[in-house]
TIRO-2110 file (N, C-alpha, C; in Angstrom, 1 decimal):
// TIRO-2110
187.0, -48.3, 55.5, N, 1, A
187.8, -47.1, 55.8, CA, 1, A
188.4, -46.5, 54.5, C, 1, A
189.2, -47.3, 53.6, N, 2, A
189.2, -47.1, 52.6, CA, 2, A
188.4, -46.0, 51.7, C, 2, A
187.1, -46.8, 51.7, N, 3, A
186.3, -45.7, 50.9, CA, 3, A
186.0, -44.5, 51.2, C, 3, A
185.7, -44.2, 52.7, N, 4, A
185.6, -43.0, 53.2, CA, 4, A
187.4, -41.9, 52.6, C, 4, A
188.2, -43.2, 53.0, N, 5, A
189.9, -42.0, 52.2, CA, 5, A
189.3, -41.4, 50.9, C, 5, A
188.8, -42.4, 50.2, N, 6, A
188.5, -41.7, 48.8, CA, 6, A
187.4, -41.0, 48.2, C, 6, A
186.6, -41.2, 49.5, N, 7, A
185.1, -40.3, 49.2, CA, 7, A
184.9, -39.6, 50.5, C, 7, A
185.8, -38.4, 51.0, N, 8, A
185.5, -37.5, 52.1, CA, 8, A
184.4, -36.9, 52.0, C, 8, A
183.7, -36.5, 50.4, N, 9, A
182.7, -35.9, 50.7, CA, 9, A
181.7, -36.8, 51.5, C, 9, A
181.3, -38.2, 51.5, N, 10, A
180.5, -39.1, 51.5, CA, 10, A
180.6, -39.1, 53.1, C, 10, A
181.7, -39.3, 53.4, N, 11, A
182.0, -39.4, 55.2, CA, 11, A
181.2, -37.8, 56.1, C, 11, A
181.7, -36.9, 55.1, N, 12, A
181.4, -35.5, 55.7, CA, 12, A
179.6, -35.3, 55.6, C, 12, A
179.2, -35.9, 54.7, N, 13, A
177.5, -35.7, 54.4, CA, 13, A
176.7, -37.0, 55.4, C, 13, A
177.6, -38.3, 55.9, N, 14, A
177.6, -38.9, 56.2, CA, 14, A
177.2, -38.9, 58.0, C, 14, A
178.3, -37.8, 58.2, N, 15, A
178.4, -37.1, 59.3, CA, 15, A
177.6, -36.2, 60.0, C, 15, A
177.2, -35.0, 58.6, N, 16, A
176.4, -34.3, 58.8, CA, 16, A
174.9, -34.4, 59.2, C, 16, A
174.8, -35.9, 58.7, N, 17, A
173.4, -36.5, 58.5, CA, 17, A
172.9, -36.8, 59.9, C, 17, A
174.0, -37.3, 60.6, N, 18, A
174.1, -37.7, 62.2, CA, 18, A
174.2, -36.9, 63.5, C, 18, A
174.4, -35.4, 62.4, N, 19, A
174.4, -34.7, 63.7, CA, 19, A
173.3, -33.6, 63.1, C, 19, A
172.6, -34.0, 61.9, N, 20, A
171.0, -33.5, 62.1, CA, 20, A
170.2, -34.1, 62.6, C, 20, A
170.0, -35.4, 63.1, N, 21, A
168.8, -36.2, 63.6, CA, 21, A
169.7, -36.2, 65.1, C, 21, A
170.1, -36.5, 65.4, N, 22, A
170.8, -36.1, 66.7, CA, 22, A
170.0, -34.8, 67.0, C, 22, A
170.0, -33.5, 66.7, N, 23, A
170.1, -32.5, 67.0, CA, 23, A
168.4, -32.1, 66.9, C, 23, A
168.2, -33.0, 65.9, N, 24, A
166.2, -32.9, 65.6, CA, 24, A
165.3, -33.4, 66.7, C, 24, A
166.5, -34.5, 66.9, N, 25, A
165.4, -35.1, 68.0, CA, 25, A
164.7, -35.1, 68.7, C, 25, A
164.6, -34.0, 69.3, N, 26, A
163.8, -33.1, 70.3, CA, 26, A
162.8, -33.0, 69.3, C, 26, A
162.9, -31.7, 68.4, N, 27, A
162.0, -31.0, 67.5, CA, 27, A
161.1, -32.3, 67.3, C, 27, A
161.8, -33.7, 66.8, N, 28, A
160.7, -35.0, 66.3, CA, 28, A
159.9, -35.1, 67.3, C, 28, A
160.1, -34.9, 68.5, N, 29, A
159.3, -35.7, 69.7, CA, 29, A
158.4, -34.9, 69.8, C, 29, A
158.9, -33.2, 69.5, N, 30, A
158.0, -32.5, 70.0, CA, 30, A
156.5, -32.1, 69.2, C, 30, A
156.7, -32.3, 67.3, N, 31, A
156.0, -32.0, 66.5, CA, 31, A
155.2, -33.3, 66.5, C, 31, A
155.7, -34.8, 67.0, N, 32, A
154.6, -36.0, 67.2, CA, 32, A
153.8, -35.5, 67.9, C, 32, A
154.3, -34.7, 69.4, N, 33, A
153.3, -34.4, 70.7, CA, 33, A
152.5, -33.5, 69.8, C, 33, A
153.0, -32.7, 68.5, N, 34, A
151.7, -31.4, 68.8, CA, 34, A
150.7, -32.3, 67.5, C, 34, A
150.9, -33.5, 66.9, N, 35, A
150.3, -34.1, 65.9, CA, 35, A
149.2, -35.0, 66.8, C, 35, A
149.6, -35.1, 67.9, N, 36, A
148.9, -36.1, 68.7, CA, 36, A
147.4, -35.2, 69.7, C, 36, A
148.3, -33.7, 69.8, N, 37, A
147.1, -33.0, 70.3, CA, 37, A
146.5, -32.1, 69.4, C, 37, A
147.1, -31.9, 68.3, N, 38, A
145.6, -31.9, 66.9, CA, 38, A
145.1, -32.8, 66.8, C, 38, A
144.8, -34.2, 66.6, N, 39, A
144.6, -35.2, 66.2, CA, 39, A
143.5, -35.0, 67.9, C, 39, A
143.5, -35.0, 69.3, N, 40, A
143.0, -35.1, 69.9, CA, 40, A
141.7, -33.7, 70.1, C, 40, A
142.4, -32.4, 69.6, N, 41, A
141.0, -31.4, 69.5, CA, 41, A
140.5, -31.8, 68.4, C, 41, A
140.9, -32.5, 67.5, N, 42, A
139.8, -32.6, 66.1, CA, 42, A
138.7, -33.7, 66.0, C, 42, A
139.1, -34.5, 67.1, N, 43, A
137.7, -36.0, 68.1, CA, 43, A
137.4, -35.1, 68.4, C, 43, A
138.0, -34.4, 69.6, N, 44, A
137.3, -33.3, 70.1, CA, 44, A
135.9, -32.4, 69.5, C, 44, A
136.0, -31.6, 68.4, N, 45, A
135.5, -30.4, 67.7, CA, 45, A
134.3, -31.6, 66.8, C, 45, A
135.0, -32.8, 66.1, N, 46, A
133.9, -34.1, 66.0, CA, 46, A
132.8, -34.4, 66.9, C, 46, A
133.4, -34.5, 68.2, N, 47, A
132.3, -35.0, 69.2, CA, 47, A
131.3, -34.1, 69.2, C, 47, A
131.6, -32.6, 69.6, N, 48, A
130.3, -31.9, 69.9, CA, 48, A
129.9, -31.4, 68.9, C, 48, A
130.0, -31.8, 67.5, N, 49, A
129.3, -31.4, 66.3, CA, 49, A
128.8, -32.6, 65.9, C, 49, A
128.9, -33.6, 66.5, N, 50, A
127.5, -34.5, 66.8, CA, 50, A
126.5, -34.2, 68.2, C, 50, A
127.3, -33.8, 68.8, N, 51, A
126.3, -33.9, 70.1, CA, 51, A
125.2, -32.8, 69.3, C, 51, A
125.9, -31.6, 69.0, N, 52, A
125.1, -30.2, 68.4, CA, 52, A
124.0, -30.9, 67.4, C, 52, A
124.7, -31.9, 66.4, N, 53, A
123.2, -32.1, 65.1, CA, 53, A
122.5, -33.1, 66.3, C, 53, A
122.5, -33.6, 66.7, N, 54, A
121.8, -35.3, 67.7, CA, 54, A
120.8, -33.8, 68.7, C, 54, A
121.2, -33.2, 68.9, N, 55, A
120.6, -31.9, 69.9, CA, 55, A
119.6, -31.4, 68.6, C, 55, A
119.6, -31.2, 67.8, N, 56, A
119.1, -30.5, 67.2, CA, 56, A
117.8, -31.1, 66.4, C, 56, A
118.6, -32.2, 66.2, N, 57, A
117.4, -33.0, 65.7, CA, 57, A
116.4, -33.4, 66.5, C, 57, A
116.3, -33.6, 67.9, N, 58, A
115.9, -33.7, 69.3, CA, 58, A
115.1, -32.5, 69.2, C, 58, A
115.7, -31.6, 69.4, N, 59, A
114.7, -30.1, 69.1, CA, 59, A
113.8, -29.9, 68.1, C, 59, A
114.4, -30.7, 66.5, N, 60, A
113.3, -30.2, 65.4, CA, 60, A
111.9, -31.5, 66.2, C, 60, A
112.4, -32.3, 66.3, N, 61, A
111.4, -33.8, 66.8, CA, 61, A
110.4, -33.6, 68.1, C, 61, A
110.7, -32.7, 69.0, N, 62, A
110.0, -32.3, 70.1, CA, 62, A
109.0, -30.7, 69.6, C, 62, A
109.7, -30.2, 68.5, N, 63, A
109.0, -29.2, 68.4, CA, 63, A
107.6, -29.8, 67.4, C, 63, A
108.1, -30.9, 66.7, N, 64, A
106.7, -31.6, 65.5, CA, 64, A
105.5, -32.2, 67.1, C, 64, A
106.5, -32.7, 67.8, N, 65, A
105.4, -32.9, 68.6, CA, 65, A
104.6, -32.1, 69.4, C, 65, A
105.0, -30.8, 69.7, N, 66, A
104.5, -29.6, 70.6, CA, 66, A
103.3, -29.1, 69.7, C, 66, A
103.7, -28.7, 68.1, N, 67, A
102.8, -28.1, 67.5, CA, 67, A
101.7, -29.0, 67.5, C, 67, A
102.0, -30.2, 67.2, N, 68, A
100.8, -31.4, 67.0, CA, 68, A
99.7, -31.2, 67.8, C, 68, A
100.3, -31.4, 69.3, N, 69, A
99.8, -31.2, 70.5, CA, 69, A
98.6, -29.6, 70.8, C, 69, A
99.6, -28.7, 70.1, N, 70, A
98.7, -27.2, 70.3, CA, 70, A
97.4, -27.5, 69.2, C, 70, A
98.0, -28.1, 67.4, N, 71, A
96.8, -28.5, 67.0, CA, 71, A
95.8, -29.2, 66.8, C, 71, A
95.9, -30.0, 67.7, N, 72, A
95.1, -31.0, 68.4, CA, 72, A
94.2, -30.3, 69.1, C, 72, A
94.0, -29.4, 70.3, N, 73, A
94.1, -29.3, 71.0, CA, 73, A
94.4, -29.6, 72.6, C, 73, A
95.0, -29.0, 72.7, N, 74, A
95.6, -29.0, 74.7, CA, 74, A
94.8, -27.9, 75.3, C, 74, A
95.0, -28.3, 76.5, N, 75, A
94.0, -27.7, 77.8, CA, 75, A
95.3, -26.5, 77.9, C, 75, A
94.8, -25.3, 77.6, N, 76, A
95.8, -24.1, 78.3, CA, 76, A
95.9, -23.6, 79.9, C, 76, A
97.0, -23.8, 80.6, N, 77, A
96.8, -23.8, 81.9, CA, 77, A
97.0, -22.3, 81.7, C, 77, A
96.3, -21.7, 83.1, N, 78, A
96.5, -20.7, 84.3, CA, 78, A
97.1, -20.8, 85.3, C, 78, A
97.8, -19.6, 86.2, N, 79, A
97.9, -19.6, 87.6, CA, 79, A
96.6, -19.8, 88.2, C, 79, A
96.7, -20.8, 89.1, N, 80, A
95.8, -21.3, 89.9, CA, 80, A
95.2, -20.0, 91.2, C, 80, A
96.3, -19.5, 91.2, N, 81, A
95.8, -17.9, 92.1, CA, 81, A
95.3, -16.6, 91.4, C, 81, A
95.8, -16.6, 90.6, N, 82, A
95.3, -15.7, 89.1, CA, 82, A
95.1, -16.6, 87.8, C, 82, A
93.9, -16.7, 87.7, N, 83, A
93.3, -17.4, 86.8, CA, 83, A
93.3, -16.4, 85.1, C, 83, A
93.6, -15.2, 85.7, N, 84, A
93.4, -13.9, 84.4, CA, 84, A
95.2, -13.8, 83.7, C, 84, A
96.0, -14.8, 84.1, N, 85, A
97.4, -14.9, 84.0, CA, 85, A
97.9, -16.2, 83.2, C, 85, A
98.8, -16.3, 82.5, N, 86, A
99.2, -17.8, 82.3, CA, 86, A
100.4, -17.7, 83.2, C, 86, A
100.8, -19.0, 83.3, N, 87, A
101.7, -19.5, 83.8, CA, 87, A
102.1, -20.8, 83.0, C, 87, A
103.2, -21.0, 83.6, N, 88, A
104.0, -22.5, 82.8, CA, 88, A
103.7, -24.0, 82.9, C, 88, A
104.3, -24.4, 82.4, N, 89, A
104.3, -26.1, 82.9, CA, 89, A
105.8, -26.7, 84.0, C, 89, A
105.4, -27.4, 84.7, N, 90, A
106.7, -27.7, 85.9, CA, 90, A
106.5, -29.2, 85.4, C, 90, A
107.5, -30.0, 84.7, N, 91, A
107.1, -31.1, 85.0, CA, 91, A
107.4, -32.1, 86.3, C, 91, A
106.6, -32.8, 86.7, N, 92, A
106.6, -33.7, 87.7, CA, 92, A
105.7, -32.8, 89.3, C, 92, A
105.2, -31.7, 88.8, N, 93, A
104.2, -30.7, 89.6, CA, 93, A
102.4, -31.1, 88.9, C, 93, A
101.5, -31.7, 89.5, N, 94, A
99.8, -31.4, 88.9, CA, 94, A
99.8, -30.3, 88.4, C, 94, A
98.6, -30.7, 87.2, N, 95, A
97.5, -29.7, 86.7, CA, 95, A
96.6, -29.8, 87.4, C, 95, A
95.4, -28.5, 87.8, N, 96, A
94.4, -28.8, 88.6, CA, 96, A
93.0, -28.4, 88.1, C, 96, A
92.2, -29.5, 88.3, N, 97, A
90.7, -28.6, 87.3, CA, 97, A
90.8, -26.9, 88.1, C, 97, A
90.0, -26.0, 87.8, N, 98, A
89.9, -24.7, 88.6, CA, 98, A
88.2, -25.2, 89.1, C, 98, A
87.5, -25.9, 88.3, N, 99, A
86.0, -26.1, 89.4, CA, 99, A
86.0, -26.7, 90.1, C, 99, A
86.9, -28.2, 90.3, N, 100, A
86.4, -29.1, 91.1, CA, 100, A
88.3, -29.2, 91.9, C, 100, A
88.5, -28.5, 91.6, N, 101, A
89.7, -28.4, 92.4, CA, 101, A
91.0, -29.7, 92.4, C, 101, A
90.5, -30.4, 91.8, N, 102, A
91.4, -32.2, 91.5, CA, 102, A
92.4, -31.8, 91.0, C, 102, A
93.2, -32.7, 90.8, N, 103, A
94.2, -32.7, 89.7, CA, 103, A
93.6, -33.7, 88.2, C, 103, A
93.8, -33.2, 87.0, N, 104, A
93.5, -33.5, 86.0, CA, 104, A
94.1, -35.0, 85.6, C, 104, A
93.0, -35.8, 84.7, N, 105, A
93.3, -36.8, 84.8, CA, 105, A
94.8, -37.3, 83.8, C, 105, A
95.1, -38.5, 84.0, N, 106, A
96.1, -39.0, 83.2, CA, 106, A
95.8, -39.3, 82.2, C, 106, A
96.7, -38.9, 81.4, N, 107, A
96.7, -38.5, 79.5, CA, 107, A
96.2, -37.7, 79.2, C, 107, A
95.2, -36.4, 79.6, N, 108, A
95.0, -35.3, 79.5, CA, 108, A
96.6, -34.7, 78.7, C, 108, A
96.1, -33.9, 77.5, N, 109, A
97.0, -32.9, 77.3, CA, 109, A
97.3, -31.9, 77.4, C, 109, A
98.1, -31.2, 78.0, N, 110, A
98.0, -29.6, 78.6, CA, 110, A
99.1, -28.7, 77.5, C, 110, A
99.0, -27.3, 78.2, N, 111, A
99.9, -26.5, 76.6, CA, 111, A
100.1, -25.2, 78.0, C, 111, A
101.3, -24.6, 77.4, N, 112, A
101.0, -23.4, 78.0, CA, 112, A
101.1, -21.8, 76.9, C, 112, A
101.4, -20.8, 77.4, N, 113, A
101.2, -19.6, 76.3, CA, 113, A
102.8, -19.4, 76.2, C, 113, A
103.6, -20.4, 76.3, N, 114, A
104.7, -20.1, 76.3, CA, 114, A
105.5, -21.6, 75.4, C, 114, A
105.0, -22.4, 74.9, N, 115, A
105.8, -22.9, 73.8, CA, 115, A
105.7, -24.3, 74.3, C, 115, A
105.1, -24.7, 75.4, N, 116, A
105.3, -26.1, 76.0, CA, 116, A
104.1, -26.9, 76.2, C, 116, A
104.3, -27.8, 75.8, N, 117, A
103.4, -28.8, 76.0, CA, 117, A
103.4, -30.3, 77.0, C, 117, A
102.6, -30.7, 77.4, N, 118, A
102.9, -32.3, 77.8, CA, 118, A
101.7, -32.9, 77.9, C, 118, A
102.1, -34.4, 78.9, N, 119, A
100.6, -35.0, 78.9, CA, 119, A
100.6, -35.2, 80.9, C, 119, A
99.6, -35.2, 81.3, N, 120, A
99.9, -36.0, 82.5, CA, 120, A
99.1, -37.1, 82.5, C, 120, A
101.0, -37.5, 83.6, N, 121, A
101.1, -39.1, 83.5, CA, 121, A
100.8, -39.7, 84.8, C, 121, A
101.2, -40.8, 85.1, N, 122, A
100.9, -42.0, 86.2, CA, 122, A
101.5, -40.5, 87.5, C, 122, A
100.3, -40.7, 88.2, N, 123, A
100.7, -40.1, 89.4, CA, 123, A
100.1, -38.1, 89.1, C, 123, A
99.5, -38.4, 88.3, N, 124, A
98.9, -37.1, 87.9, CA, 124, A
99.8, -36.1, 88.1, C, 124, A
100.8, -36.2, 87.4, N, 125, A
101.7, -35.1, 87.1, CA, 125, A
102.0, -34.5, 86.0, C, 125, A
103.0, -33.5, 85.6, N, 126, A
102.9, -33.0, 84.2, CA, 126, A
104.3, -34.2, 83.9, C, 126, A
104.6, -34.4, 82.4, N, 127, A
105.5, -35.3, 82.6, CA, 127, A
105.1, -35.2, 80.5, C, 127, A
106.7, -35.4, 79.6, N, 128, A
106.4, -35.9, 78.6, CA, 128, A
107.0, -34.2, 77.7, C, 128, A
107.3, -33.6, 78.4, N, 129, A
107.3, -32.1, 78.2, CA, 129, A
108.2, -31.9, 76.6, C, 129, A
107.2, -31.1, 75.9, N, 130, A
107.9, -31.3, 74.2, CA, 130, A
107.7, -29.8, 73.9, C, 130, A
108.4, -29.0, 73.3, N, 131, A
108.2, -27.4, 73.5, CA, 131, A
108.5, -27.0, 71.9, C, 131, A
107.7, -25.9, 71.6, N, 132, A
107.4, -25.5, 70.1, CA, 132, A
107.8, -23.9, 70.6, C, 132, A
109.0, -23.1, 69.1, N, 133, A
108.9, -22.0, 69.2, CA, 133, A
107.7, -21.3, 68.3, C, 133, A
106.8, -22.0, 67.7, N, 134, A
106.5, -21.8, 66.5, CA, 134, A
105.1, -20.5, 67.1, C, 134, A
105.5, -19.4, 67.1, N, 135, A
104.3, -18.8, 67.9, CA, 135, A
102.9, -18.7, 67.0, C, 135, A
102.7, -18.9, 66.1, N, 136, A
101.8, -18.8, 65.2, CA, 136, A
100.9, -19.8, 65.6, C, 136, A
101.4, -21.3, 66.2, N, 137, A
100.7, -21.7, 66.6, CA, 137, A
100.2, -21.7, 67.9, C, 137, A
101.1, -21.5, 69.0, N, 138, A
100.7, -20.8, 70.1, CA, 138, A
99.8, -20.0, 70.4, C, 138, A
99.8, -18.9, 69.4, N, 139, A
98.9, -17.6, 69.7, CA, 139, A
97.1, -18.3, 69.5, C, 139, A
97.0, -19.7, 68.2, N, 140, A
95.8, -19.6, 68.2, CA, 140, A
95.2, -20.5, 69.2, C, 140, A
95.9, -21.0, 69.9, N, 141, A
95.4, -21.8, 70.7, CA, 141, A
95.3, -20.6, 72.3, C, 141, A
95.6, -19.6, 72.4, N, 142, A
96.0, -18.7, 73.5, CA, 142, A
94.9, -17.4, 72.7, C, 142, A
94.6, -17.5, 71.5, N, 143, A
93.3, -16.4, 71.4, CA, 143, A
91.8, -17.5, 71.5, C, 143, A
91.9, -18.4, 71.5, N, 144, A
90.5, -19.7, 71.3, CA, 144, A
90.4, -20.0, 72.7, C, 144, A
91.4, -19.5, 73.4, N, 145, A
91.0, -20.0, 75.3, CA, 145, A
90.4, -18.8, 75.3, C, 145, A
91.0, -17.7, 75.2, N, 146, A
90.2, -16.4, 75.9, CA, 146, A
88.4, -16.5, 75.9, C, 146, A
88.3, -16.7, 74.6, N, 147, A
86.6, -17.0, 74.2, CA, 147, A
86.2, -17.8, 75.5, C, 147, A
86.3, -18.8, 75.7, N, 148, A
86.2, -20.0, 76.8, CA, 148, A
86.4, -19.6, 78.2, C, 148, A
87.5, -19.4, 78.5, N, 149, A
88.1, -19.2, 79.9, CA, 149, A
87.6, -20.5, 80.8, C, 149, A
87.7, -21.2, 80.4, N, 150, A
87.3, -22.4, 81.6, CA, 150, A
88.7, -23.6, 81.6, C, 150, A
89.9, -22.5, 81.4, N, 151, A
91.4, -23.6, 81.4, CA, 151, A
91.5, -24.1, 82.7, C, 151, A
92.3, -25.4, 82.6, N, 152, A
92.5, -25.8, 83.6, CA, 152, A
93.5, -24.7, 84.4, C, 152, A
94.0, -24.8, 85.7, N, 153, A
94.8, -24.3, 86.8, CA, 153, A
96.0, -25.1, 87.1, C, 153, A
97.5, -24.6, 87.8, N, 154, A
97.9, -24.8, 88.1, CA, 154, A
97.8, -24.8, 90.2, C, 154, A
END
């Protein structure tokens, strides 16, 4: 007690001090909550800029395998009703020969004029589906059928 008689300024800054955190308190509670939901969009904004590169690398990896596939050669399908048409790949739907009417056998590889490729698998389906934007290679495998015309059908 004493010392506060002889040091009012010390009691008064003493005081003041108590009735700034007193009075902050709130503000404290409130700037942890907004440190806690930065801290939660910035995992956030982290996560899907992994999910985006893990996506993307998936895409550069399926497109090495599509082009492979067109330069290899793959069987270019048609509509099975219009044979003068392309049409797509469905996976888990047959390829069909267009002579003998079957479905094409397993591990055949098929392509279409549209960026996709696969193999059919167990159960003679399309299945394996790996897709290339790369049209340069697309086109040569879609002007080297025309010559032929004997693609398989949908």
């Amino acid at each position: 007690m004493k010392y506060l008689q002889r040091n009012p300024m010390a009691s008064v800054f003493f005081f003041g001090l108590c009735v700034c955190l007193a009075l902050s308190s709130g503000n404290l509670k409130n700037q942890w909550g907004a440190i806690a939901s930065l801290q939660q969009k910035s995992q956030e904004n982290t996560s899907k800029e992994w999910n985006l590169t893990l996506s993307q690398q998936q895409i550069e990896t399926n497109a090495k395998i599509a082009e492979a596939r067109y330069n290899k050669g793959c069987r270019l399908v048609v509509a099975k009703k219009s044979p003068g048409q392309f049409t797509t790949l469905t996976e888990g739907r047959p390829v069909f020969d267009r002579v003998r009417n079957a479905p094409l056998p397993v591990g055949t590889v098929v392509c279409d004029a549209y960026g996709n490729t696969a193999r059919i698998i167990n159960g003679e389906v399309v299945g394996e589906i790996a897709f290339t934007g790369n049209q340069a290679v697309i086109d040569k495998v879609v002007k080297r059928s025309k010559a032929k015309y004997s693609s398989p059908n949908l």
